[in-house]
C-alpha positions in Angstrom: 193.1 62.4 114.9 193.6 66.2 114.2 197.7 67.1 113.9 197.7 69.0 117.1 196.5 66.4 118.8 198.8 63.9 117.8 201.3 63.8 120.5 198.5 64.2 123.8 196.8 60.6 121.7 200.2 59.2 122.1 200.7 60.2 125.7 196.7 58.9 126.1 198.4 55.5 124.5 201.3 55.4 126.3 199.5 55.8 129.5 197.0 53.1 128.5 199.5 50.6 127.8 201.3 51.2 131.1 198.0 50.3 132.4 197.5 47.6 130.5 201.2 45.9 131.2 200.4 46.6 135.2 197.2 44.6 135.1 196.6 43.6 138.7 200.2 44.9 139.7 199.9 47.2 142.4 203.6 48.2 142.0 204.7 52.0 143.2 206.8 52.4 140.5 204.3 51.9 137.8 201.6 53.6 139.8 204.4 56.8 140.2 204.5 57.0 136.5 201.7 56.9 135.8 200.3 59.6 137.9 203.5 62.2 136.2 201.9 61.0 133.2 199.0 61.4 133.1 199.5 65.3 134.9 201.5 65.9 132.2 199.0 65.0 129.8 196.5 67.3 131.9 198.8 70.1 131.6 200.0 69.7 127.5 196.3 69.5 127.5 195.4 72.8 129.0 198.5 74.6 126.9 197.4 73.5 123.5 193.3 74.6 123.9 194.4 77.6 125.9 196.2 78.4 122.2 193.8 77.2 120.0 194.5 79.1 116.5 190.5 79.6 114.7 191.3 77.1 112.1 192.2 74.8 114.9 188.6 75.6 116.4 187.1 75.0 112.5 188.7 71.8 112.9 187.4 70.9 116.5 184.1 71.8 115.5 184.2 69.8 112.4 185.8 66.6 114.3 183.7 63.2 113.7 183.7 62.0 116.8 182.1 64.9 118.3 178.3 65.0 119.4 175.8 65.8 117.5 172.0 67.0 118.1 170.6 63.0 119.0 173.8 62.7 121.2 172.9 65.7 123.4 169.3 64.7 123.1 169.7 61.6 124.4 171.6 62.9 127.1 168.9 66.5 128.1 165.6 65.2 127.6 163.4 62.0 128.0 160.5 60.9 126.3 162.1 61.9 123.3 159.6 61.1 120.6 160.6 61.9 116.8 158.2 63.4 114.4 159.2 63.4 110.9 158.1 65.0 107.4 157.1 68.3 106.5 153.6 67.5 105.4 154.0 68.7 101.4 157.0 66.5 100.0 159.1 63.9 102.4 161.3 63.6 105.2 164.4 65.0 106.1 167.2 63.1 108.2 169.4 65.7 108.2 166.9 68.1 110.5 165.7 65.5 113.7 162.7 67.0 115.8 160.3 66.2 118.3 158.3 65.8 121.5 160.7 65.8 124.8 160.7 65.9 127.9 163.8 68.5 129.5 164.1 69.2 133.2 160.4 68.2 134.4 159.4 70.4 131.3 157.8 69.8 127.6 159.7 71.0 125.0 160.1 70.9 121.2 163.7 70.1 120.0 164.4 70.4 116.3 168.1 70.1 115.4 170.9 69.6 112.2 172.1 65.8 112.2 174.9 64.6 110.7 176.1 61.1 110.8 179.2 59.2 111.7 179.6 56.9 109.0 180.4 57.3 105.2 177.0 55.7 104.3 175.0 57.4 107.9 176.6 61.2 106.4 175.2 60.4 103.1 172.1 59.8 104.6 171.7 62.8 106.6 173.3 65.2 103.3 176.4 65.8 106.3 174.0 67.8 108.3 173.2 70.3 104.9 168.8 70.5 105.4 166.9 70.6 101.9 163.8 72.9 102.1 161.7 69.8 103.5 163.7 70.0 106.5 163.2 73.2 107.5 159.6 73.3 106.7 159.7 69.8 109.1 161.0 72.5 111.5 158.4 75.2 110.9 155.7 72.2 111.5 157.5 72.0 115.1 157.8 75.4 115.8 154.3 76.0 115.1 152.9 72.9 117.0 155.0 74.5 119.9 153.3 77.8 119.8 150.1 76.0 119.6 150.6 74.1 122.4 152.7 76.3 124.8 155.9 74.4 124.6 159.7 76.4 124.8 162.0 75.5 122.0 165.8 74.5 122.0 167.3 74.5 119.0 171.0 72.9 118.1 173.0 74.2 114.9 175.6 71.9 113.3 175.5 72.2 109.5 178.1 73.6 106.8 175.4 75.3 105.4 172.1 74.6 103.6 172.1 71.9 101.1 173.0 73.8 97.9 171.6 71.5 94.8 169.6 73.0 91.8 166.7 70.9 92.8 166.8 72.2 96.6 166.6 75.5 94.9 163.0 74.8 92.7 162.0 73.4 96.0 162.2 76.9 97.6 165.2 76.9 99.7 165.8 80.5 100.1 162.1 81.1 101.0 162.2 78.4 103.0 165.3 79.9 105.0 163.7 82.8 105.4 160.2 81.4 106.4 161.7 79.5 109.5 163.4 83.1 110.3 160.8 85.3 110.3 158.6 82.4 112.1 160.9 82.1 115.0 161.4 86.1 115.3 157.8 85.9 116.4 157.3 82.8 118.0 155.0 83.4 121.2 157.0 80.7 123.0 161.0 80.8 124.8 163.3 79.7 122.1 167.2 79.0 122.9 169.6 78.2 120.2 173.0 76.3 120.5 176.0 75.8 118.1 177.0 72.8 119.4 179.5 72.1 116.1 179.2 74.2 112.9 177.0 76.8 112.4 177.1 77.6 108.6 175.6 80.3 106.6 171.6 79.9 106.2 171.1 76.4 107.0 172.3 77.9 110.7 170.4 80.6 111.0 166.9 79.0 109.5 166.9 77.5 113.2 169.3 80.5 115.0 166.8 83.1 116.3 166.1 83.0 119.8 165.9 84.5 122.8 168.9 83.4 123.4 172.0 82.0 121.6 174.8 79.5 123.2 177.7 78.2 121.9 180.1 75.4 122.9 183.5 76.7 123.3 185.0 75.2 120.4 182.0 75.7 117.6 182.1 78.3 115.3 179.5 80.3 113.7 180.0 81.9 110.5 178.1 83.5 107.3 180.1 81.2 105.0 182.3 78.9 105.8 186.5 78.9 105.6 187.2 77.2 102.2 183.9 79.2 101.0 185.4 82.7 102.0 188.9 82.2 100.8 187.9 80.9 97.1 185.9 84.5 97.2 188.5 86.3 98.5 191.4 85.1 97.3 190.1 82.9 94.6 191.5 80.0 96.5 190.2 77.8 99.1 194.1 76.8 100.3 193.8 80.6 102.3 191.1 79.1 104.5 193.5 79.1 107.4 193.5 83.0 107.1 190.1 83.4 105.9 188.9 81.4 109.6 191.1 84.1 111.3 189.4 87.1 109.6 185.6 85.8 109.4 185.9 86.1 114.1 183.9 82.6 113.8 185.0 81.1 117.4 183.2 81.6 120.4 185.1 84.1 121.9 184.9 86.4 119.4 181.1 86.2 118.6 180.9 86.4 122.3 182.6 89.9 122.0 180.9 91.3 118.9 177.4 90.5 121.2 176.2 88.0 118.3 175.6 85.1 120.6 174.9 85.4 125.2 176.9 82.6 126.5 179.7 80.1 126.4 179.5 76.8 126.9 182.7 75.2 128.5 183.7 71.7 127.0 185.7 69.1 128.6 189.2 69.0 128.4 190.3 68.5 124.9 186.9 68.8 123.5 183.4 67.8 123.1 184.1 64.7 121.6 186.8 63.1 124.8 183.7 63.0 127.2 179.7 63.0 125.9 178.6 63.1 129.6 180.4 66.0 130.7 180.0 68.0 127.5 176.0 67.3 127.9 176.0 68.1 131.6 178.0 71.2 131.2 175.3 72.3 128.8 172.2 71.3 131.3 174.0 73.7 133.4 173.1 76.7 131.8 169.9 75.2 129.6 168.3 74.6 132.9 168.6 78.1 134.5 168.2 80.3 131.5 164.8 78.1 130.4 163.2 78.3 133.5 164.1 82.8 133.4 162.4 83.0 129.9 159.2 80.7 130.7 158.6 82.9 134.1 158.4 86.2 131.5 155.3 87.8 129.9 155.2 86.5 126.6 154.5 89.9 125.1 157.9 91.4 126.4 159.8 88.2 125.6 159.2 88.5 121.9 159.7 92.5 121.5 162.7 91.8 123.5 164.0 88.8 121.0 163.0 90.9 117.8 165.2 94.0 119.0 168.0 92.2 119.9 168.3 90.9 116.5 167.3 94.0 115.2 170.3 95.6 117.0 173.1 93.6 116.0 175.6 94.6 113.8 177.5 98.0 113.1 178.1 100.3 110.4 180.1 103.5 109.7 179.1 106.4 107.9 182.0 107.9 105.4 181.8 111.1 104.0 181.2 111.1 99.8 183.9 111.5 98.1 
């Protein structure tokens, strides 16, 4: 339970063990409180995610109980079939692709996983790919090209897993491979933060044609606790450091860094699966269907200049 949610879960508890106690009880009374209750709960609901601070979005996006990549996967797509291993040194859990099947249409989907569990997070490396993982992507992205197949990609990962031996294993160039791969993939590709999106081990599956975000994700080059320790030289100013690093969706909206928000159910991803999935089929569905019906040819210039063309700069005089 995050501290800002604390009093809407015990209004959510109060109301369920008024339901509870009524049982079978059809008596007004009961039934008038709880309807007040639970439009109050609607309403303290709106008022505290119409105010969310960023770290309270780092914290949302970072919550346990919200989906990850196989939740929205089983949710989009049939005939989900995994592939696993990047053909030169193991498996990866903490990257999941494969074969699927999304709106009538074959895709490739290739996502970070993290798990729920102590034991299920050490398994997955909390969502933080080694180099195997991402070159288990770059086996997926080219099969897709190969075989004419779009690619959706989800980002939720603190970063790339950051170990010595990661590193003799070609991490960096492995980061950079999967970039520079996808910038010229001859097939649609649409990205989605759908928690964290952190650093490198983000953006080794983040170029696409397009680039969603759930409404409370973030997206950042490092993350909070990261920036503050450089900074200030102490990860406590991570509060400040999420306001300054513009991480949330709005904000990366604004700065033209990513092309749509997703909206989530009220009080976030991780009250309602269903709806959080559906809301994202809503705008999956359209936007795949406009990128498939273009020439290929135009659709990668057009994804390589609008990387190209992000960022600004200012030029000050010497001296």
């Amino acid at each position: 339970m995050l501290e800002f949610e604390r009093d809407l879960d015990e209004l959510r508890d109060h109301i369920a063990e008024l339901e509870r106690d009524a049982g079978a009880d059809s008596n007004s009374h009961v039934a008038r409180e709880l309807a007040v209750l639970q439009l109050e709960l609607e309403a303290r609901t709106a008022d505290i995610f119409a105010h969310l601070t960023p770290w309270q979005r780092v914290q949302l996006a970072r919550h346990p109980q919200r989906p990850h990549t196989q939740d929205y996967i089983d949710r989009l797509c049939s005939d989900f079939t995994e592939l696993h291993g990047d053909r030169r040194y193991a498996d990866d859990p903490s990257v999941i692709a494969g074969l699927a099947t999304f709106q009538g249409r074959s895709v490739i989907v290739v996502g970070h996983q993290k798990g729920r569990s102590t034991s299920e997070n050490v398994e997955r490396n909390f969502g933080m790919a080694h180099p195997e993982g991402f070159r288990k992507a770059l086996r997926l992205f080219d099969m897709a090209e190969r075989f004419g197949r779009p690619v959706l990609t989800f980002l939720d990962t603190p970063g790339a897993s950051p170990t010595l031996d990661d590193e003799k294993r070609g991490q960096s160039w492995a980061i950079a491979e999967n970039m520079a791969r996808l910038a010229r993939l001859r097939v649609p590709v649409i990205v989605t933060v759908i928690g964290e999106g952190g650093s490198g081990g983000a953006l080794a599956l983040g170029v696409g044609d397009r680039v969603l975000m759930l409404e409370h994700a973030i997206y950042s080059v490092a993350s909070p606790e990261a920036a503050a320790a450089i900074i200030w030289r102490d990860s406590d100013h991570a509060e400040a450091a999420a306001a300054a690093l513009r991480l949330t969706a709005p904000d990366l909206l604004h700065a033209g860094l990513i092309d749509r928000v997703v909206p989530e159910p009220d009080g976030g991803a991780h009250r309602d699966f269903d709806i959080a999935a559906a809301n994202l089929r809503a705008q999956l569905a359209p936007m795949l269907q406009e990128l498939c019906a273009q020439n290929i040819d135009d659709l990668v210039n057009a994804r390589y200049a609008k990387f190209r063309a992000m960022g600004e700069h200012q030029n000050v005089p010497a001296g």
